[in-house]
Structure formats: C-alpha cells, structure tokens
C-alpha positions as CSV (number, residue, x, y, z in Angstrom):
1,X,-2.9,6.8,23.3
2,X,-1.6,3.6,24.9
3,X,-2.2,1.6,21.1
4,X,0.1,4.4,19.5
5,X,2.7,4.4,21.7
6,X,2.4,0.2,22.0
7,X,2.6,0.3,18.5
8,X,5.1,3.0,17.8
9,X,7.7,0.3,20.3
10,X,7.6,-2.3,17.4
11,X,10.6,-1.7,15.1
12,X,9.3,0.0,11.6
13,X,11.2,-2.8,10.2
14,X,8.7,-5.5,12.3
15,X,5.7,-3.7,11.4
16,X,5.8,-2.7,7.7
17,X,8.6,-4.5,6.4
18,X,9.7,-7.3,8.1
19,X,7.8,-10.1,5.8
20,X,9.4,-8.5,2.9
21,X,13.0,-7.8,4.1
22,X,13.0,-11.4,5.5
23,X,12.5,-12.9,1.6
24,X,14.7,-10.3,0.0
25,X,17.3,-11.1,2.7
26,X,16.6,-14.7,3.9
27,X,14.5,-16.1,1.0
28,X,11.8,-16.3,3.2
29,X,8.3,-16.7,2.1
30,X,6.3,-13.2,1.7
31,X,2.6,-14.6,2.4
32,X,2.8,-12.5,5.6
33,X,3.3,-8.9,3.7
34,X,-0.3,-8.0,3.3
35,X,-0.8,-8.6,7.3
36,X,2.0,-5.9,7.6
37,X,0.2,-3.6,5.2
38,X,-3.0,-4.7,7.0
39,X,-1.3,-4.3,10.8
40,X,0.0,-0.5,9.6
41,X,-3.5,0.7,8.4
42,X,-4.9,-0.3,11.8
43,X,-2.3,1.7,13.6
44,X,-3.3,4.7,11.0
45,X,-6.7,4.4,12.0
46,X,-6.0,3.4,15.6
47,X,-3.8,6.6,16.1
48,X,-6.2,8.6,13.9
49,X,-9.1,7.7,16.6
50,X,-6.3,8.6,19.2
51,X,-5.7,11.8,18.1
52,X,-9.2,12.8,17.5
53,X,-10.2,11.8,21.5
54,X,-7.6,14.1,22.5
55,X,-8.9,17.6,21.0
C-alpha cells in the first residue's frame, strides 16, 4: 500500500501529463510521454497487486 499512496503524492499533472502539457505549454520536447503512459500502467498494476494483498 506504501507504492499507492507514494504514487498517489505525485501531482496527476507530473505523472500522466506533465511531458505533454510541458510541449503544448512550453514547446518542450514530448519524447518523455510514453514513460508517463508507461509510469501510470505500473501504478495500475502496482495498486492492482495492492489491492488484491489486502482481501
């Protein structure tokens, strides 16, 4: 339960977002989006596995 609520302190805008927002808002570079898309399934699945030790 300590990875869901460590990951649940990150911003939503940090975790899923933030490569994206930074090039529509900054003109940043986007190379770093799929690592966000990447980063959030692994919370899925980490919270997922979380949830399931609990029951």
């Amino acid at each position: 339960m300590n990875l869901v609520k460590a990951w649940l302190a990150i911003p939503f805008w940090q975790r899923v977002l933030g490569s994206l927002a930074g090039g529509a808002l900054a003109g940043w570079p986007t190379r770093l989006a799929p690592a966000g898309g990447t980063l959030m399934m692994l919370g899925w699945l980490g919270w997922a596995v979380s949830a399931l030790r609990g029951r």
